[in-house]
N, C-alpha and C positions, 0 to 999 in steps of 0.2 A: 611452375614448369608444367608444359602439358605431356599427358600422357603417351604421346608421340613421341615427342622430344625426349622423355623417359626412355621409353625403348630402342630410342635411335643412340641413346647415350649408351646403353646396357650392350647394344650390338656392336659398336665399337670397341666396348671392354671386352666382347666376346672374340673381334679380329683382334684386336691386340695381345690375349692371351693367346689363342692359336698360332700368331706368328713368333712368339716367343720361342711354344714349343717346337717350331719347326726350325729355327733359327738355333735350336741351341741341340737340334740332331732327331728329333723324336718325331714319331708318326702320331698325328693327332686321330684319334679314333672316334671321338664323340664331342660335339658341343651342343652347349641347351642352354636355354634362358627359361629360366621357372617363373611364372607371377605369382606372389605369396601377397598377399593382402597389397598393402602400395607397394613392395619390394619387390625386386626382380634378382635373384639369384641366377650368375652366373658361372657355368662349370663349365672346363675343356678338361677332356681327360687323353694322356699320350703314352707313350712308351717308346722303349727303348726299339730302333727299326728290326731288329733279332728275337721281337716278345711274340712270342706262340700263344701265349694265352686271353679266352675273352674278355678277362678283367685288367683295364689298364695299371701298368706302374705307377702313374703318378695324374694325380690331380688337381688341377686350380680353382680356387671356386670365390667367387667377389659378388658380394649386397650391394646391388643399385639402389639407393634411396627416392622414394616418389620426384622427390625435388632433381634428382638427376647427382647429385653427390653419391661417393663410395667412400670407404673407408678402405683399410689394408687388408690384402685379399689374402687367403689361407693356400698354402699349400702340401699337399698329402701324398706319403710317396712309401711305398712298401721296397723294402730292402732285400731283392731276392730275385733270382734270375727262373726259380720255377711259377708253377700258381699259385699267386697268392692266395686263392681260397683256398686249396688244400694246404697249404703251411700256413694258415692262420693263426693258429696256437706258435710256430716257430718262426714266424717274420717280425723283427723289429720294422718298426715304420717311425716315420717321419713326426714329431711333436710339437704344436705350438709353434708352426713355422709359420709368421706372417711378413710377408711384403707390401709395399707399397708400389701401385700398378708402374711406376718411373723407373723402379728398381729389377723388375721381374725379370726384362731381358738381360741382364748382366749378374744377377746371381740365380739364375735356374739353373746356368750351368755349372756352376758352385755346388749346388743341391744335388746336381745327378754325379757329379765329381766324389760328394760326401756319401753318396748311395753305392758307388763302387767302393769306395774303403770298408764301410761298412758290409757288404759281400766279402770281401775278403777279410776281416779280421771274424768275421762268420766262419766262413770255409778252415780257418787256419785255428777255430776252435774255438776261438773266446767267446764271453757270455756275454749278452746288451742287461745295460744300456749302457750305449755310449753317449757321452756326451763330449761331441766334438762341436764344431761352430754353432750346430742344432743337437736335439738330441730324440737319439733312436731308441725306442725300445718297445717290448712285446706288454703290452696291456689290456685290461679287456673292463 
């Protein structure tokens, strides 16, 4: 596959991931397509329309392979309605969540769904990790 065709493939995984985010409520703030040796790293990062801070809530990020294949794309989401870099030490976040790019628009909302529970069984005291459909919790 040509290197064209690479990065026309990577820019469609990049609208694809952004209409997700917009689709399932969130303000996309950032997208970028990295070249890493043959790979093309794709990241949109969004948040909730209510997010005051400069570091998004949540991020998706999918390996273009030279040949124009991906595999299942990661996605990262801090649990917390302040900045996450100053509660870094006290935000669970998002673990080991991988999608598949078919499935993204119908369970990101699931994710941000699992992100509010997680805020509130915060708020109401309890300790992470949780393990609910994903699992959350503070590590370093």
């Amino acid at each position: 596959m040509s290197n064209r065709t690479c990065r026309e493939r990577a820019l469609a995984v990049r609208r694809r991931l952004a209409r997700a985010c917009r689709a399932a409520g969130l303000r996309v703030d950032h997208r970028s397509m990295t070249l890493s040796g043959d790979l093309r790293v794709v990241t949109v990062n969004a948040a909730p329309m209510d997010w005051h801070w400069p570091r998004s809530a949540i991020e998706l990020r999918c390996v273009v392979e030279a040949n124009g294949t991906f595999g299942p794309m990661q996605v990262f989401a801090a649990a917390t309605r302040e900045d996450p870099v100053q509660k870094f030490w006290d935000t669970p976040t998002l673990r080991n969540a991988t999608l598949n790019l078919v499935e993204v628009e119908t369970v990101l909302p699931a994710i941000l769904e699992e992100r509010s529970a997680v805020i509130r069984l915060m708020a109401a005291g309890r300790k992470p990790p949780f393990r609910l459909r994903w699992t959350w919790s503070i590590e370093f």
